[in-house]
N, C-alpha and C positions, 0 to 999 in steps of 0.2 A: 926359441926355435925360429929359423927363417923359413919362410913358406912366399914363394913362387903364385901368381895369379897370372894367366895369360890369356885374352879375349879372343876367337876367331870372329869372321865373316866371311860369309857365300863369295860378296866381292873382293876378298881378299887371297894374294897367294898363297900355296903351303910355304913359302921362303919367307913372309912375314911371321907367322907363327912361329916358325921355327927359328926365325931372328929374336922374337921375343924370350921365349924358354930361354934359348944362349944369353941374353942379356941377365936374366932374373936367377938362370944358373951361375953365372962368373959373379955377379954379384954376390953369392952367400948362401941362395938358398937351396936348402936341401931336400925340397918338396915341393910339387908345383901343379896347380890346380888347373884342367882347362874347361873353359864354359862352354855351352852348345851353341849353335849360331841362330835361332831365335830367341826374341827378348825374353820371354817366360821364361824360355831356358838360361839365360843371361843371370837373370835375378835369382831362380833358384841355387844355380851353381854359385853364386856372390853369398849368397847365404850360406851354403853352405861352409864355405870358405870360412866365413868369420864365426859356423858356430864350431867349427873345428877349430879352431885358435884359442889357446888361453892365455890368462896373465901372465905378460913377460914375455910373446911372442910377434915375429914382425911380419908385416906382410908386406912386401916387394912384388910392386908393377912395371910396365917398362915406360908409360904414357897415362897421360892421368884420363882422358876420354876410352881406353881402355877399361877402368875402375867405376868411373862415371858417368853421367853422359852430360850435366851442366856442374857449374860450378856450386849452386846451391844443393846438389843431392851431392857433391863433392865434399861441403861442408859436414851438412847431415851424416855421415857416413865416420868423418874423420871426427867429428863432436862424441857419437856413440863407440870410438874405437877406443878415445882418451879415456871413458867415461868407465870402461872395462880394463883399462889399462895394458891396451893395446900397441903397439906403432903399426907407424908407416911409414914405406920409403916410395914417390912414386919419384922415376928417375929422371924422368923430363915432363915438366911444365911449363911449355911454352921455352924451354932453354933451361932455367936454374931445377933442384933437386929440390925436394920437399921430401924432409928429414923429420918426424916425429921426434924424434929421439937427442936431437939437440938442444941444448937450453934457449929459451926464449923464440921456439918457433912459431909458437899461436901470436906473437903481436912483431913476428915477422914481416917485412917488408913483403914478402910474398903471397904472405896470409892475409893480410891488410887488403892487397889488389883484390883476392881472391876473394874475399866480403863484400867488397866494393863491386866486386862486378856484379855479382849472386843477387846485390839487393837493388845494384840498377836494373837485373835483367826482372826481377821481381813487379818494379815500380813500373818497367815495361808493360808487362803482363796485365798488372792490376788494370793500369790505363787504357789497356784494348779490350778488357772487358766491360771497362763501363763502358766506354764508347759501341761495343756493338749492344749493350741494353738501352742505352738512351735510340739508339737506331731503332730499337726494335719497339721500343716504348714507343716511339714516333708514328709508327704505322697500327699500332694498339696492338700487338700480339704477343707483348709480355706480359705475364701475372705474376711471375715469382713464384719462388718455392711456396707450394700449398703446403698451409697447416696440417700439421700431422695429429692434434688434435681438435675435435666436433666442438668446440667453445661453447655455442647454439646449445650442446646436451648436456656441458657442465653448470650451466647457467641454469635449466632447464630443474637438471636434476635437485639443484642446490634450495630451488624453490618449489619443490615438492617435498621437501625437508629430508632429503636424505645430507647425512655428514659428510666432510670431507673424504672422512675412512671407507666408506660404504660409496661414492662416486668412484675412488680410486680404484676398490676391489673388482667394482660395475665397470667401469674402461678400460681395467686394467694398464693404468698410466700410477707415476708414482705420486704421492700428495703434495709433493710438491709443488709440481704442475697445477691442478687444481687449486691450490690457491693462487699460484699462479693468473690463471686465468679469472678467478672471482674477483681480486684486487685486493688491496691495502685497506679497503673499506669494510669487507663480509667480515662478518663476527660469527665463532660456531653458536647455532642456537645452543642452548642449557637441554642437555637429556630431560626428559618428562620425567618426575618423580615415581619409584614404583609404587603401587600402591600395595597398603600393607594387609594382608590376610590376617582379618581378626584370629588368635588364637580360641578353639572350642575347647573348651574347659568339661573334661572326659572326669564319666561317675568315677568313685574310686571301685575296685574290684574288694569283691567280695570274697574274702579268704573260705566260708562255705561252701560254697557257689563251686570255685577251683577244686577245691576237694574233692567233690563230689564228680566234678569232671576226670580230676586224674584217677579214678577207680574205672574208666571205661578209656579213656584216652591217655597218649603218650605228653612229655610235656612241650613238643615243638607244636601239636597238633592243638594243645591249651592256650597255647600262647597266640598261633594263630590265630583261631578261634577266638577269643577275647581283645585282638589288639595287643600287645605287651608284648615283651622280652619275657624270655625262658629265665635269665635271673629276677622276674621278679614273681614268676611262676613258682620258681624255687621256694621264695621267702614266704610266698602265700600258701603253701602247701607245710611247712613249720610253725604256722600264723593259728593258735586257738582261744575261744572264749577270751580273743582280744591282747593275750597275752602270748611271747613268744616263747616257746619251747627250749 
């Protein structure tokens, strides 16, 4: 299916928009999307757009700064289209067409520029932000991103002997982190051994005794009564002069 995308703006005429639809209809397609004219709206209608497309269908623009606004979210866009197995056609870039759907378009002459620019405009970028850190460094009122973890209370905790497991469930951060921050160095202490409850070595019951109880009581109330299982209330109640009945 071909599918039509066309961008307005406030500063732009309705003969522009309507220049576009005619472009992206005489080309092919048979449906045509148009976006709001602020950015949120922009993006959502873009979205829209490609979660309504499936495998096997094209989408046709008239300008590629219509679909994108730099050449790197241009990339990004057409990387996730392939990736779905999408096209596109945008129909002027700077002059030539950009054809998904042609063999060898990703190490296209076009495509090639189109990297190259994205990762110059990239190497731009990076470069003006260190320059305004080291500015800002200069005057002392950079600190950088603050720790999103208390380091000071994982340390803290670690040597009040609580576990890695028990810090993580206390900061709710995951244990990774925590060791993280302990180092290469922290070993978990060894669990303290439990200590073992002598077993008390219980008289044996007295099959008399029992008897003499179940002529007044029931056998859950004997068994309670004495400690013991109701089966073995049973056996001691069949139990005479030693010998079993």
């Amino acid at each position: 299916m071909m599918i039509g995308y066309v961008r307005t703006s406030p500063l732009e005429p309705d003969a522009d928009l309507a220049a576009q639809r005619a472009a992206v209809t005489a080309f092919g397609a048979s449906k045509v999307f148009m976006d709001g004219e602020l950015l949120t709206d922009r993006q959502r209608a873009r979205d829209a757009v490609l979660a309504f497309m499936r495998e096997g269908d094209c989408l046709v623009v008239q300008r590629a700064d219509r679909f994108a606004r730099t050449p790197a979210e241009l990339l990004r866009l057409v990387d996730g289209m392939t990736r779905r197995r999408l096209d596109l056609v945008v129909m002027s870039v700077g002059g030539p067409t950009l054809d998904t759907r042609t063999p060898g378009w990703a190490s296209g002459a076009l495509m090639t520029s189109i990297r190259g620019i994205a990762a110059w405009e990239r190497a731009v970028r990076k470069e003006k932000q260190r320059v305004g850190i080291r500015r800002v460094q200069a005057l002392g009122a950079y600190r950088g991103r603050q720790p999103a973890i208390n380091a000071q209370l994982v340390r803290d905790l670690a040597r009040a002997g609580l576990r890695p497991a028990q810090i993580a469930r206390e900061m709710k951060i995951g244990r990774t982190s925590v060791y993280r921050v302990l180092g290469p160095g922290y070993k978990v202490a060894p669990k303290p051994p439990v200590p073992r409850v002598p077993r008390v070595r219980r008289e044996p019951l007295n099959p008399a005794v029992i008897q003499t109880m179940l002529r007044s009581m029931g056998v859950s109330e004997v068994a309670r009564s004495v400690g013991c299982s109701r089966t073995s209330v049973y056996r001691l109640a069949d139990y005479a002069d030693g010998k079993w009945r």
